[in-house]
C-alpha positions as a printed Julia matrix, in Angstrom:
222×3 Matrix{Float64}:
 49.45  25.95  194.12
 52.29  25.28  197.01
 55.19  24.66  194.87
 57.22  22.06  196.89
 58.27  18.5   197.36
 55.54  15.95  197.81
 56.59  15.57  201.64
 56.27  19.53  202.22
 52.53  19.48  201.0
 51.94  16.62  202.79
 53.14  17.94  206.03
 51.51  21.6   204.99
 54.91  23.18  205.85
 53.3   26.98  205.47
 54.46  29.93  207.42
 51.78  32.81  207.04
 53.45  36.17  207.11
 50.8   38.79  206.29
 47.93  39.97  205.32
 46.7   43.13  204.12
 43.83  44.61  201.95
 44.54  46.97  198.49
 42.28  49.04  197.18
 41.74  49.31  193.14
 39.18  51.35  191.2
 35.99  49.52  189.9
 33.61  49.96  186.38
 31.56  52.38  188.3
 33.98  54.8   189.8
 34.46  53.28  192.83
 37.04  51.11  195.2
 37.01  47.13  195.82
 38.97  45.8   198.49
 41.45  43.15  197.57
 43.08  40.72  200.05
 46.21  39.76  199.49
 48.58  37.24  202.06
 52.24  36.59  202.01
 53.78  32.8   203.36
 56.89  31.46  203.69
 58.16  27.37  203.74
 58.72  25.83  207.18
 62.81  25.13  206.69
 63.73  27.5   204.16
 65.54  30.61  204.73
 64.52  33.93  202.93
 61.31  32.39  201.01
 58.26  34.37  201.09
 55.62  34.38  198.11
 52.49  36.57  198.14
 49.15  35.65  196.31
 45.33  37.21  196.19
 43.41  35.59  198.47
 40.47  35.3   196.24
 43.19  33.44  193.99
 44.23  31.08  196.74
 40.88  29.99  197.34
 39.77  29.27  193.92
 42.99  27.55  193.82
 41.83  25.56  196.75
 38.3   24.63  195.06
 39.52  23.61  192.23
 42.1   21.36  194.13
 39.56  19.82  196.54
 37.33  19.26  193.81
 39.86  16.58  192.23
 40.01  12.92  192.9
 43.59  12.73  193.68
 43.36  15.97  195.89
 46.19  16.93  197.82
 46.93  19.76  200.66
 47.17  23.29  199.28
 48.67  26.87  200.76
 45.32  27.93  201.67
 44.56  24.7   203.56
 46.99  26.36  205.84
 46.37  30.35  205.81
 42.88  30.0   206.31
 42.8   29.6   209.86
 45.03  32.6   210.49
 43.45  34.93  207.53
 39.55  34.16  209.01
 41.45  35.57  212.83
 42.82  38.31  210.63
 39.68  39.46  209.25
 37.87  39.15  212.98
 40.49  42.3   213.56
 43.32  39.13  215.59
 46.69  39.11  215.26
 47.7   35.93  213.07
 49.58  33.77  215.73
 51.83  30.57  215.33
 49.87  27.81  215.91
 50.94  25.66  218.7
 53.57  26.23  221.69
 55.58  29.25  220.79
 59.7   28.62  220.98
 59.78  31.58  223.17
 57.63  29.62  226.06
 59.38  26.36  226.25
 61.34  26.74  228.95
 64.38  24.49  229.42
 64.19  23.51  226.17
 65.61  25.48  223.87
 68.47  28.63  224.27
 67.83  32.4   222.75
 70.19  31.16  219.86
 68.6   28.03  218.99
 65.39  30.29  218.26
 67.14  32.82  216.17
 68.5   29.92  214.16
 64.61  28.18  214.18
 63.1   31.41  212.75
 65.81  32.39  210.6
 64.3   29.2   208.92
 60.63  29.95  209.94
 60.29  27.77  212.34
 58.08  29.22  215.17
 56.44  26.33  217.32
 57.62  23.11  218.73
 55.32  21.82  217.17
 57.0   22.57  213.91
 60.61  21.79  215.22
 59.27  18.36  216.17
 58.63  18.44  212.41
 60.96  19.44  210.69
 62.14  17.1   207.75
 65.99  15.39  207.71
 66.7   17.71  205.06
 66.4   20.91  206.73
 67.45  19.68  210.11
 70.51  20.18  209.54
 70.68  23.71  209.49
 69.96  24.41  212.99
 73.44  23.27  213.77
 74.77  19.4   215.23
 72.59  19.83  217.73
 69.65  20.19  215.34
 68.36  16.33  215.32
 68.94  16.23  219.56
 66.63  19.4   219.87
 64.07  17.61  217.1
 64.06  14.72  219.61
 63.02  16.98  222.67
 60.79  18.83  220.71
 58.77  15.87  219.59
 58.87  14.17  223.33
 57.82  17.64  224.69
 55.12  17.8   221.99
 53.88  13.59  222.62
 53.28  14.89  226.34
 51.2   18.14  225.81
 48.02  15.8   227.18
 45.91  16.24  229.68
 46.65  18.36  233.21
 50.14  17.84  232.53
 50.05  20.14  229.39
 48.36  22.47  231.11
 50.5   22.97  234.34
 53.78  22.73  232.05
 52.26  25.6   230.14
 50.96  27.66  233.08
 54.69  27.04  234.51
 56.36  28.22  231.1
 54.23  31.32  230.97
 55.28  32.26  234.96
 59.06  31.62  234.13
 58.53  33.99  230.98
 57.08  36.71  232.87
 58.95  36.3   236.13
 62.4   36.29  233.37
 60.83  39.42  231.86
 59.89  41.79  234.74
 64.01  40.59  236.49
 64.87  42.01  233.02
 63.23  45.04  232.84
 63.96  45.83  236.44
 67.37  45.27  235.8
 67.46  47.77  232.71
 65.88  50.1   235.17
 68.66  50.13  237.81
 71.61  50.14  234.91
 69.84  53.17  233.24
 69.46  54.75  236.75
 72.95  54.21  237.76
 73.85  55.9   233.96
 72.0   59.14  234.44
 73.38  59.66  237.61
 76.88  59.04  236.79
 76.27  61.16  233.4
 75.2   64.15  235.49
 77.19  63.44  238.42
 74.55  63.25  241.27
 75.73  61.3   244.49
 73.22  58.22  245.61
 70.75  60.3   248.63
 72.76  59.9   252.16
 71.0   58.1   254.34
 68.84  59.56  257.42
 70.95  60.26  260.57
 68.98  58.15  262.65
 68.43  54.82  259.74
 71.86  55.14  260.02
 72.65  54.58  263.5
 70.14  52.09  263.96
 71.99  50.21  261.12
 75.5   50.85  263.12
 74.09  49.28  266.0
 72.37  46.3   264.3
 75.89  45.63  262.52
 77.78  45.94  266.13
 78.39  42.14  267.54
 76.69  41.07  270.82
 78.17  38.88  272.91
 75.83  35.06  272.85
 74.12  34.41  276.39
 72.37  35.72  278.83
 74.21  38.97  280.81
 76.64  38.3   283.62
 74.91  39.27  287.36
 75.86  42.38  288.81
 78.04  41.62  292.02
């Protein structure tokens, strides 16, 4: 079972890392699959346990078939290890970091993953005792995070969304065109090749467009 505080199963605080599928040798000669899935803790750095999944779920029986039943690990994996098995990437549920634009810096990730913390929606709930180690500026960012998250309603959500995803992609392809023009102006310089002069005629039509004219209509011949 999820071997936390009372408040972590309560809030399900599980990271799924992995999944992936061993094969060992049956009674009759033959191979079995076996699934196995890795998780972390939402807050803690450098925590990872792995488990069989057929474990986790009889786990999870067992648990649910208590009177005093609380939330268990595979409460949490199952979601992402039944879009594993359809052949899907497991994804973070909820708003990635990556796409809130405005709202958090390329640091302030780093330091949210580096404690696997992956959505808003999980920085919006992260716990007093771990919110410290994103930094003094952890508890301001929890604040944002959980206003951004109380307004992901309606047409609103989906036009803040749409406008994240644009400023992602329009911050990507300014990137990568960049890198393309740096790595351009390296090989040339590397091998010493001189930027293409430019066509006799392009040329003087630029020299003319750059000479000033005089403002106003032309003066009358006498």
């Amino acid at each position: 079972m999820f071997d936390a505080k009372q408040e972590d199963r309560n809030d399900l605080a599980v990271v799924p890392f992995k999944f992936w599928v061993d094969h060992v040798e049956n009674e009759s000669g033959g191979l079995d699959a076996v699934h196995w899935a890795s998780w972390g803790k939402r807050g803690y750095a450098n925590w990872e346990k792995s488990e069989k999944v057929v474990r986790l779920v009889k786990d999870a029986k067992a648990m649910r078939g208590r009177p005093d039943a609380q939330p268990c690990v595979w409460d949490a994996l199952e979601p992402h290890y039944n879009r594993w098995k359809d052949g899907l990437e497991a994804v973070t549920d909820g708003y990635a970091l990556e796409g809130w634009a405005g709202g958090i810096s390329v640091g302030q990730i780093a330091k949210c993953k580096s404690i696997n913390v992956f959505s808003v929606e999980d920085l919006s709930r992260l716990t007093d005792e771990n919110i410290h180690k994103l930094g003094p500026d952890g508890p301001k960012l929890r604040a944002t995070a959980a206003a951004f998250v109380a307004s992901l309603n309606g047409e609103g959500a989906k036009l803040a969304k749409e406008n994240a995803r644009l400023s992602a992609e329009v911050e990507r392809l300014t990137k990568e065109a960049e890198d393309d023009r740096k790595a351009m102006r390296e090989f040339m310089a590397q091998h010493q090749i001189e930027p293409a002069p430019m066509p006799a005629d392009a040329a003087g039509a630029f020299a003319s467009e750059s000479v000033s004219r005089p403002v106003g209509r032309p003066r009358k011949a006498a």
